[in-house]
N, C-alpha and C positions, 0 to 999 in steps of 0.2 A: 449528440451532446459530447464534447470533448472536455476533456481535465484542463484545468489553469492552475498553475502555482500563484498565487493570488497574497495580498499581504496577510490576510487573517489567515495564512496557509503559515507560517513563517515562524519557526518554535524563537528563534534566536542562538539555534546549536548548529553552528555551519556544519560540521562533520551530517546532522540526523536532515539538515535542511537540503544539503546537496544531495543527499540521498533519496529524501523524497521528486524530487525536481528528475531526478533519472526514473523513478519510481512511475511518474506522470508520464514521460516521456514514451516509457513502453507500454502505459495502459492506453495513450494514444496513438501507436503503433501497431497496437493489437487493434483497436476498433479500424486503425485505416486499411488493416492487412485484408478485412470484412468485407472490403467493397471490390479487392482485384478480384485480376480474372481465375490466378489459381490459388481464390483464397485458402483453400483449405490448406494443403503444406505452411503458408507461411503466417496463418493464423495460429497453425500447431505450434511450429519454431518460435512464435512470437510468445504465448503465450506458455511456453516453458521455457524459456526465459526470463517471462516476470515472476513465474512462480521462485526461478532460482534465484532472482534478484531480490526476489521479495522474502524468502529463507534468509539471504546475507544480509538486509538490512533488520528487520527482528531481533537477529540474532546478535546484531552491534545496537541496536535503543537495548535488551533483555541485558546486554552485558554492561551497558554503561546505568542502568537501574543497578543492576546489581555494584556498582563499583558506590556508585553514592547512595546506595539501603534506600530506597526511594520507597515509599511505604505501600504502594498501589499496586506493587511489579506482579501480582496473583492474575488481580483483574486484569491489568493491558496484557500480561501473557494469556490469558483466556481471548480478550479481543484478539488476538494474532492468531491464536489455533483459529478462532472460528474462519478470519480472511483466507487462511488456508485450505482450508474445508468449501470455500466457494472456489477458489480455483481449481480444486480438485474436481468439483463439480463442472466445472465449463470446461474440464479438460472432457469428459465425458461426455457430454454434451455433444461438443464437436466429435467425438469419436461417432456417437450416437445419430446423429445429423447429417454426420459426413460432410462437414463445414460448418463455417457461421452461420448462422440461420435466426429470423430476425430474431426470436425469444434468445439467443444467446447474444448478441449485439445489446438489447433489451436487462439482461443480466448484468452485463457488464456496465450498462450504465447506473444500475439500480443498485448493483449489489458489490460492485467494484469501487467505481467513482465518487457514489453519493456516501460510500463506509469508508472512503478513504479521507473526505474532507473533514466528517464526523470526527472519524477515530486523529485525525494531527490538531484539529482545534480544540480537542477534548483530553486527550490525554496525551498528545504527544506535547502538547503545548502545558499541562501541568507538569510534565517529567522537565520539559526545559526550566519552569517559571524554579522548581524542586533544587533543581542542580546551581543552579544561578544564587538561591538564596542562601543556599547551604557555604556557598562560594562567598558569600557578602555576608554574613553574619547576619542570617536569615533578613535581610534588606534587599527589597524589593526597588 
């Protein structure tokens, strides 16, 4: 299973949308690093750099709720600790494994991909619909 940036993927916030699109980019980077032959180094490299990727974007949707008081910013900061708490996990894993191994391929498509389309059609895509109304005199 690989990631698509898809229409129902698409908040309408160029800044958070190009972000995720890179976002996809390295979670499908990481599942292709799975299959070389020296996965393991460049599984690791790959996947701490989505984790830092995925720190820098958090922390630009966490700051731009915060800039328009967006009334939910508790719960989608909760959704973000937990994403990180899964990569910390498959960072282990792989240490644990001593590579990709299918239950972590398996992870990442479960617990990666399928919470990443959840959480931008879910709340990244209210924080967009939020900023926009606020923007238009609550007009939709």
């Amino acid at each position: 299973m690989r990631a698509e940036l898809s229409e129902n993927l698409i908040t309408g916030n160029e800044l958070i949308d190009s972000q995720h699109k890179e976002l996809i980019d390295r979670i499908n980077k990481l599942l292709d690093s799975c299959e070389e032959s020296n996965a393991n180094l460049v599984a690791v490299k790959t996947l701490d750099f989505l984790a830092d990727y995925t720190d820098f974007h958090f922390g630009a949707e966490e700051n731009l709720q915060k800039e328009i008081q967006y009334p939910g910013y508790e719960k989608h900061k909760e959704q973000h600790e937990s994403f990180k708490k899964t990569i910390s996990e498959l960072e282990e894993m792989l240490a644990e494994d001593e590579g990709p191994s299918p239950a972590f391929v398996e992870k990442v498509e479960e617990h990666v991909i399928k919470w990443f389309y959840t959480h931008i059609e879910g709340f990244d895509r209210s924080v967009a619909e939020y900023k926009f109304m606020r923007e238009n005199n609550g007009r939709l």
